[in-house]
N, C-alpha and C positions, 0 to 999 in steps of 0.2 A: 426500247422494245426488248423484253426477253428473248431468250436462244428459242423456249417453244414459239413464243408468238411469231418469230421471224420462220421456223420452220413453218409453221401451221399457216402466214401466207407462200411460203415458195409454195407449197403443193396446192394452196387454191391458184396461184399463177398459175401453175403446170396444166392442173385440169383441164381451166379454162382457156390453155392454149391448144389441147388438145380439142373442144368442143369446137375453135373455129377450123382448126384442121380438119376437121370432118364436115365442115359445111354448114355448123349449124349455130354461129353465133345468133342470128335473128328467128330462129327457131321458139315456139312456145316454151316457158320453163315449164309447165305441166307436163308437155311432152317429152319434154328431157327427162324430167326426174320419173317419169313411166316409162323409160325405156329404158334407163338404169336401173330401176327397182326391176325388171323382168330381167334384163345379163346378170343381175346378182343371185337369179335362183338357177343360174345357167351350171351347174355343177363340174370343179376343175377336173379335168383329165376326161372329160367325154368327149363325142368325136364333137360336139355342139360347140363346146369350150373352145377345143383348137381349132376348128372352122375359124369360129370368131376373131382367134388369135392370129391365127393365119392373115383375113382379111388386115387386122390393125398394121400387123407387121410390114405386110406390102405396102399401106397406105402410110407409112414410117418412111417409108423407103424411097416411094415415090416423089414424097413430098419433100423429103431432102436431097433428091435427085435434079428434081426439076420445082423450084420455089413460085415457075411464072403459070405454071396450071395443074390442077389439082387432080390427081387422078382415085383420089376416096371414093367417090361417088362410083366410079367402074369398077374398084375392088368389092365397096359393099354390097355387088347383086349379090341378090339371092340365090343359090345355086338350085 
């Protein structure tokens, strides 16, 4: 495996550890890839952006806090 192929799976790994992290491995892919295509027109340095980022971070934080329960779900309310 080349040096890109082998980069270009670590970061589908990562992703995709990121999407159970958040609760939604058994999730639609429809609705995955629609709610990705809407945070990419979320534009950087608005308050929208760090809202968002904010929520991730805590839910970063959480999760490597406490690995037996997921606190994503209470960081992503909607404010």
């Amino acid at each position: 495996m080349t040096n890109n192929r082998k980069r270009e799976a670590r970061e589908k790994f990562l992703l995709g550890g990121i999407v159970v992290r958040a609760g939604l491995a058994g999730a639609d892919r429809a609705f995955l890839l629609g709610g990705l295509t809407e945070l990419a027109s979320v534009v950087p340095g608005t308050d929208e952006h760090r809202r968002l980022r904010d929520i991730g971070e805590q839910a970063f934080k959480a999760t490597s806090r406490d690995r037996g329960s997921s606190h994503i779900e209470e960081a992503a309310k909607w404010h």
